[in-house]
Legacy VTK file of the C-alpha trace (Angstrom):
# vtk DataFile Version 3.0
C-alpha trace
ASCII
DATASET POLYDATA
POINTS 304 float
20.596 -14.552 -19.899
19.136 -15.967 -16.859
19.108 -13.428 -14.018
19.835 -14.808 -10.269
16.566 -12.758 -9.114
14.116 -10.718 -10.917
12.227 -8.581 -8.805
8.528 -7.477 -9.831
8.005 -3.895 -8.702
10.271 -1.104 -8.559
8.949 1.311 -5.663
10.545 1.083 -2.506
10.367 -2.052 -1.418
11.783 -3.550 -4.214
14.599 -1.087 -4.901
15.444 -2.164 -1.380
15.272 -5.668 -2.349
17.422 -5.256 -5.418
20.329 -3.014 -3.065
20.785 -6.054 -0.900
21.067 -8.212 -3.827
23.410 -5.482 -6.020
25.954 -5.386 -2.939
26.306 -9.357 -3.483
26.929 -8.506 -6.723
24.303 -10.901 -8.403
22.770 -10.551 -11.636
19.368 -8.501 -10.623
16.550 -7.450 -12.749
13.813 -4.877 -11.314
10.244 -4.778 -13.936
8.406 -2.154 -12.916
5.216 -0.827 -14.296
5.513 2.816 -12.494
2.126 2.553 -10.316
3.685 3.617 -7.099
1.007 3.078 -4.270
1.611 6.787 -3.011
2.080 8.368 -6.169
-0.821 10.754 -5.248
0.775 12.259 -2.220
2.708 15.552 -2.256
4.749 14.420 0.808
6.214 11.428 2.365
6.850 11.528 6.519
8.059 8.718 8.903
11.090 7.715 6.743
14.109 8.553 8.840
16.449 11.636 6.891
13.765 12.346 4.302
10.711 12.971 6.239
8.682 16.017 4.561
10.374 14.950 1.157
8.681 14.707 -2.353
8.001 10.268 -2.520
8.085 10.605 -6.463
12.443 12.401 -5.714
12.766 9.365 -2.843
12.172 7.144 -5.244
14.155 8.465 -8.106
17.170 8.906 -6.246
16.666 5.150 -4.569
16.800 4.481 -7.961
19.885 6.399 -8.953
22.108 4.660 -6.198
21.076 1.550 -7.279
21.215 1.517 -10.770
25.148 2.862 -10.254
25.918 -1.222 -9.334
27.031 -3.140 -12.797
24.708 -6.071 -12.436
21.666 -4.431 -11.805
19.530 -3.665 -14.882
15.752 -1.985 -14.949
12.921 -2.368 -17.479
9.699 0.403 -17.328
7.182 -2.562 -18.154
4.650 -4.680 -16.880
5.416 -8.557 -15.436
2.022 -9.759 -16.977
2.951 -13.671 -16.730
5.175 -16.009 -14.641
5.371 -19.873 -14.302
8.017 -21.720 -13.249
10.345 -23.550 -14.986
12.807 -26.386 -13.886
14.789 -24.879 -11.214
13.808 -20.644 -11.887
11.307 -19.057 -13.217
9.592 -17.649 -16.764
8.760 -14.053 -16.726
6.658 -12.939 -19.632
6.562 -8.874 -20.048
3.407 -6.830 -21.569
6.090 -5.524 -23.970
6.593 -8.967 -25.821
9.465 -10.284 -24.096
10.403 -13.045 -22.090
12.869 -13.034 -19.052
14.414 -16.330 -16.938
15.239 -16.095 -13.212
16.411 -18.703 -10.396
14.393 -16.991 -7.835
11.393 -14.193 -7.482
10.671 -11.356 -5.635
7.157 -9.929 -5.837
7.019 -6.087 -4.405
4.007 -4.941 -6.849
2.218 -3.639 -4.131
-1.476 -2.623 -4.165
-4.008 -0.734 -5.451
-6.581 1.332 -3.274
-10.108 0.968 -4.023
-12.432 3.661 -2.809
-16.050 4.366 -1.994
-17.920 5.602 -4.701
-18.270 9.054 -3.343
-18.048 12.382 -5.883
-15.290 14.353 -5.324
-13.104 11.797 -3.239
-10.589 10.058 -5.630
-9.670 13.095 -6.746
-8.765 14.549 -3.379
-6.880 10.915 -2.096
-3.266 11.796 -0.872
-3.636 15.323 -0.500
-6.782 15.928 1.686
-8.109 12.360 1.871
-6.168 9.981 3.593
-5.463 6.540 5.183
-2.702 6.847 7.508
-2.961 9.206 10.459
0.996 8.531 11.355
1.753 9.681 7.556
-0.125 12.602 7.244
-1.914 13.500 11.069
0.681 15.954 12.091
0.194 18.049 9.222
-3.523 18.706 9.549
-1.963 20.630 12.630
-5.249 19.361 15.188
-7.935 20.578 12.803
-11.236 18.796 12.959
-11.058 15.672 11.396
-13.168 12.835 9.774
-13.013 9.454 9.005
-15.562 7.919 6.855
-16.727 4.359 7.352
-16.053 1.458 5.141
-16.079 -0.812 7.077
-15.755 -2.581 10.923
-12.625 -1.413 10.801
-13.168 1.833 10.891
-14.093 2.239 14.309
-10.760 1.172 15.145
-9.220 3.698 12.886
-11.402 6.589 14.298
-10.086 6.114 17.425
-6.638 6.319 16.446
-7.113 9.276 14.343
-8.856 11.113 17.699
-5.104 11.072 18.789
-4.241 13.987 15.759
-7.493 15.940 16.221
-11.338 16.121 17.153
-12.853 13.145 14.862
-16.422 12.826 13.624
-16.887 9.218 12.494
-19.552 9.372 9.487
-21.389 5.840 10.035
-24.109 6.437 7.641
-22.890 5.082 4.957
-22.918 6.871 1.365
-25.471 8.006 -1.499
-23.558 7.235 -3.825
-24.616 3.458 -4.510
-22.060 0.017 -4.442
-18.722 -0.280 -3.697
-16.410 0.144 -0.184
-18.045 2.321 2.150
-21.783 2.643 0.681
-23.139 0.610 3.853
-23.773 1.648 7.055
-21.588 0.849 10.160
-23.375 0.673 13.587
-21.048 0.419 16.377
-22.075 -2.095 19.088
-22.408 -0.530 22.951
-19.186 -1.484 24.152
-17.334 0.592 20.975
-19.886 3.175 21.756
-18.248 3.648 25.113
-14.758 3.756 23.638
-15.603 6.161 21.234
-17.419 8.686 23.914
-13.979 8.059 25.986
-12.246 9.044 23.079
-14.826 12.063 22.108
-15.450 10.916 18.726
-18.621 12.243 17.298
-20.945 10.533 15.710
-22.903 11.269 12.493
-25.190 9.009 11.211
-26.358 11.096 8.039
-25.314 9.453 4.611
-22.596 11.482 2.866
-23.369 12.544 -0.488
-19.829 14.093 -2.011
-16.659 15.690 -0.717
-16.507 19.196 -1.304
-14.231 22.085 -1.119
-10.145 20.905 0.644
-12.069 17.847 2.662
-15.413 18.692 3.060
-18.289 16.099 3.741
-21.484 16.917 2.206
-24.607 15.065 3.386
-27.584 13.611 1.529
-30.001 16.290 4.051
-27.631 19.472 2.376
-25.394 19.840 5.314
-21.735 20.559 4.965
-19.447 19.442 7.658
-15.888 21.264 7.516
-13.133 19.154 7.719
-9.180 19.728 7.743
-8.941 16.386 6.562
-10.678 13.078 5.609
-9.293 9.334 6.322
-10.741 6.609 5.432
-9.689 2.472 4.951
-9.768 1.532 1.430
-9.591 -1.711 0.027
-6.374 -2.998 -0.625
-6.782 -4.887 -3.779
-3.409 -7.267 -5.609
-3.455 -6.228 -8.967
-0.442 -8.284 -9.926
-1.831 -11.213 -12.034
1.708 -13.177 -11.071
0.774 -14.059 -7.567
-2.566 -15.864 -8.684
-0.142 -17.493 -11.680
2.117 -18.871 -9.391
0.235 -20.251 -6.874
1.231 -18.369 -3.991
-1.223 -18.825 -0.609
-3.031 -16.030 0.661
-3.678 -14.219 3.923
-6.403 -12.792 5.238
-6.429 -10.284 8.192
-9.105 -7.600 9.087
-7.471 -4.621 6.765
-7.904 -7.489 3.957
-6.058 -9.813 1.573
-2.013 -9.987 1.056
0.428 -12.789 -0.037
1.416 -15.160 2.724
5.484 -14.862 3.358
7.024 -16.757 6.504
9.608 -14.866 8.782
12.001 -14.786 5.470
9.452 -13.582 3.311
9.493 -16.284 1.266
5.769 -17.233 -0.081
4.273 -20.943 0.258
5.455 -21.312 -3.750
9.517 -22.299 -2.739
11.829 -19.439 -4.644
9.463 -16.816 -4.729
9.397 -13.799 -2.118
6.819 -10.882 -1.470
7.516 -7.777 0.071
6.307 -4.614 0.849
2.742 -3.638 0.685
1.733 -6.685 -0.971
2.754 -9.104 1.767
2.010 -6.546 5.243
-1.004 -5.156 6.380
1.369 -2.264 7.343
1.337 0.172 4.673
4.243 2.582 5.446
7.145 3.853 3.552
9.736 3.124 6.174
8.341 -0.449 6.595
8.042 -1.465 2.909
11.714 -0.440 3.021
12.759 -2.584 5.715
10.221 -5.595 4.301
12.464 -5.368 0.886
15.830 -5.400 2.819
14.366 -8.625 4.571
13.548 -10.003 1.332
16.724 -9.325 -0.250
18.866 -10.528 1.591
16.743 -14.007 2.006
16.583 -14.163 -0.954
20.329 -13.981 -1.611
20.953 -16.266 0.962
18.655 -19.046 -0.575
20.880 -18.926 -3.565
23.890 -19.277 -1.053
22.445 -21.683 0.800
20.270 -24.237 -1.131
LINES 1 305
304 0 1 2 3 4 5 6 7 8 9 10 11 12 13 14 15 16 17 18 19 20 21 22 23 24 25 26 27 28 29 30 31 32 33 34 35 36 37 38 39 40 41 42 43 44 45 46 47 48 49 50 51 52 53 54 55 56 57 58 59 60 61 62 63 64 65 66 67 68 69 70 71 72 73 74 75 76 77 78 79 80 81 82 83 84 85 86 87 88 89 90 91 92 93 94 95 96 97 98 99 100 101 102 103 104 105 106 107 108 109 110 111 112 113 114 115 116 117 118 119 120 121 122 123 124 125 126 127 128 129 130 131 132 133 134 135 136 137 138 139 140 141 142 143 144 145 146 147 148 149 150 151 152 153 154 155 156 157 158 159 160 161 162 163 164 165 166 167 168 169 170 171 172 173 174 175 176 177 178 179 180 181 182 183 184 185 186 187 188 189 190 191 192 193 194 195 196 197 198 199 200 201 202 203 204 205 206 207 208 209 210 211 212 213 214 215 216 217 218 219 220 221 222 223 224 225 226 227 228 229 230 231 232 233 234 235 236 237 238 239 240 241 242 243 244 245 246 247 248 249 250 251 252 253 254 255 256 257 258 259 260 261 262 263 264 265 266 267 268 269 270 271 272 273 274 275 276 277 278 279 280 281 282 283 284 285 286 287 288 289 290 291 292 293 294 295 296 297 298 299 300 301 302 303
């Protein structure tokens, strides 16, 4: 059959996506290859009525409700190839098969790449962090650190100083290549926004996270944290977007898929939502990005 939408990516965004779609009752297809951006975390806050609640049980249940409408089906695989295809689209599936569609929406999100640092991929999403609004509250104004990876970081020190006293660790890393192993110097006029905003400095490359959060140094000291944030890089794993065509757009937390107001991308038919097409990474607004894109995306198929 030829499905009205098939949506890559079945987290929240695109569960919220597919609802919209469901309730028009059209003929919806969710592929989703179970990488859930925040599948690390314990916890999920800022999502209005399930703040404190388990992501992996949000996400299950999302899925319950909307697998209960008749024309909504669900396939645990990988959307390894698309092209289109006279008026829709050709979906080809890591498991062998291949799928038709009239329009797209791409919610595969991203994946996080981190500084080569020992100890801190295994601590991301329960001591090591990104967003302070996510997870600040519940390092209950313990020192904090955020560890450089970039210009950016500055910026995010600052904003974590709101959820506790910061140290900003602009040495770099010992650890060798990748996000984060260079040095950030801030220039005088972030110097004197970080003083106003009592953020420490420490220029001492960090060797390995120890310990809950711990930062130790390349000279042997160990700095105590209650928690670590830092700004990966967002990478788009999803080989479909670079298949298709789709325009990118580049901002200073990194690359995502260009969408207009309707998030629909520059390739006509196909959407993006979520985490893959904002700079915004947040539960509550990769929900609200997938409603958007639902609903446009029913209404192009109404409309056109």
């Amino acid at each position: 059959m030829t499905y009205d939408v098939i949506i890559v990516g079945g987290s929240y965004a695109g569960i919220a996506a597919a609802l919209q779609l469901a309730r028009a009752r059209r003929q919806v297809l969710v592929v989703d290859a179970g990488q859930r951006r925040n599948r690390f975390a314990a916890t999920a806050h800022g999502l209005l009525g399930h703040d404190g609640h388990d992501p992996a049980a949000i996400a299950a249940d999302a899925r319950a409700q909307l697998m209960k409408y008749p024309t909504v089906s669900w396939r645990d695989d990988a959307a390894v190839e698309a092209r289109a295809d006279g008026d829709g689209f050709v979906v080809a599936l890591a498991g062998g098969d291949t799928l038709t569609a009239r329009r797209l929406v791409l919610a595969s999100g991203m994946v996080d790449e981190l500084p080569d640092v020992p100890g801190l991929a295994e601590r991301w999403g329960v001591q090591v962090f990104a967003c302070p609004y996510c997870h600040g509250y519940e390092l209950d104004r313990g020192r904090l650190g955020v560890l450089a990876a970039g210009p950016m970081s500055i910026h995010h020190a600052l904003l974590v100083s709101e959820w506790g006293p910061t140290t900003l660790f602009i040495g770099g890393t010992g650890a060798g290549s990748g996000a984060g192993s260079g040095a950030v110097e801030p220039d005088a006029e972030q110097l004197a926004m970080l003083a106003r905003r009592e953020v420490t400095l420490e220029r001492t490359a960090v060797a390995a996270v120890a310990g809950a959060a711990d930062l130790r140094l390349v000279d042997g000291r160990v700095v105590a944290l209650a928690g670590l944030f830092i700004m990966p890089t967002p990478r788009i794993a999803n080989p479909l977007v670079a298949q298709l065509g789709c325009e990118l757009d580049a901002n200073p937390v990194g690359v995502f898929v260009k969408t207009d107001l309707l998030k629909e991308t520059t390739v006509r038919k196909v959407f993006a939502c979520g985490d893959l097409a904002t700079g915004m990474p947040a539960l509550a607004l990769a929900v609200a990005d997938g409603t958007r894109a639902g609903i446009a995306a029913h209404q192009s198929l109404v409309f056109r």
